[in-house]
N, C-alpha and C positions, 0 to 999 in steps of 0.2 A: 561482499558487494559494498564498494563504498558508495559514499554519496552522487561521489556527483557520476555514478554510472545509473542514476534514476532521471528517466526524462524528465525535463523541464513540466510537460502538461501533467508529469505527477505531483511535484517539486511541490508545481502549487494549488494540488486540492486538499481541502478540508479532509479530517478526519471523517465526518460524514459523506461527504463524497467519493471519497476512496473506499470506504465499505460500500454503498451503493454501486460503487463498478464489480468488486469484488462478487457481491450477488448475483449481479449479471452475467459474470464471465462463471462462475461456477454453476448458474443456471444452464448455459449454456454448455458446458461442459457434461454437463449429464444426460444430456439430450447426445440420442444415438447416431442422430443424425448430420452432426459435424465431423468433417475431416480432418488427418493426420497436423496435414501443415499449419490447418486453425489451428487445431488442439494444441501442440506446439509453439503457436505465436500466444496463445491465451494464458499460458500456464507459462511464461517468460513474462506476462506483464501481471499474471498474478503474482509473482517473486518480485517483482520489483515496488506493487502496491501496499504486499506486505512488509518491506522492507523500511516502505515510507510509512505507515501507520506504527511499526518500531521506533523510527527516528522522532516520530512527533511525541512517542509516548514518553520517551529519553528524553525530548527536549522538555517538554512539563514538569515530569518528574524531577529535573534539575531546579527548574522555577518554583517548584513546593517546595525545594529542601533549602533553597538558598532563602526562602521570604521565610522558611519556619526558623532557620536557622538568626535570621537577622531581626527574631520578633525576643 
């Protein structure tokens, strides 16, 4: 999944707020009482949450190794 197939309104939340939804949608996920097609819509923008809290963690990780590198 590349990047720019993560919506925009993930694009731009924090690391913190992207686990905060993450919470939620797998709160709700475990609750019996949701249906197929949510579960389905939930676990499509869990993969793409994850995918952005990936990309932030790769973007940082480059930012420590370029400032360790340039010290």
């Amino acid at each position: 999944m590349k990047s720019e197939n993560i919506p925009a309104d993930i694009k731009s939340k924090s690391l913190k707020e992207t686990r905060d939804e993450i919470d939620e949608i797998l709160s709700k996920l475990e609750k019996q009482e949701t249906n197929l097609d949510e579960s389905i819509g939930d676990y499509q923008r869990l993969i793409h949450l994850n995918k952005h809290i990936d990309q932030l963690f790769k973007k940082k990780f480059k930012e420590i190794s370029e400032k360790k590198n340039n010290d």
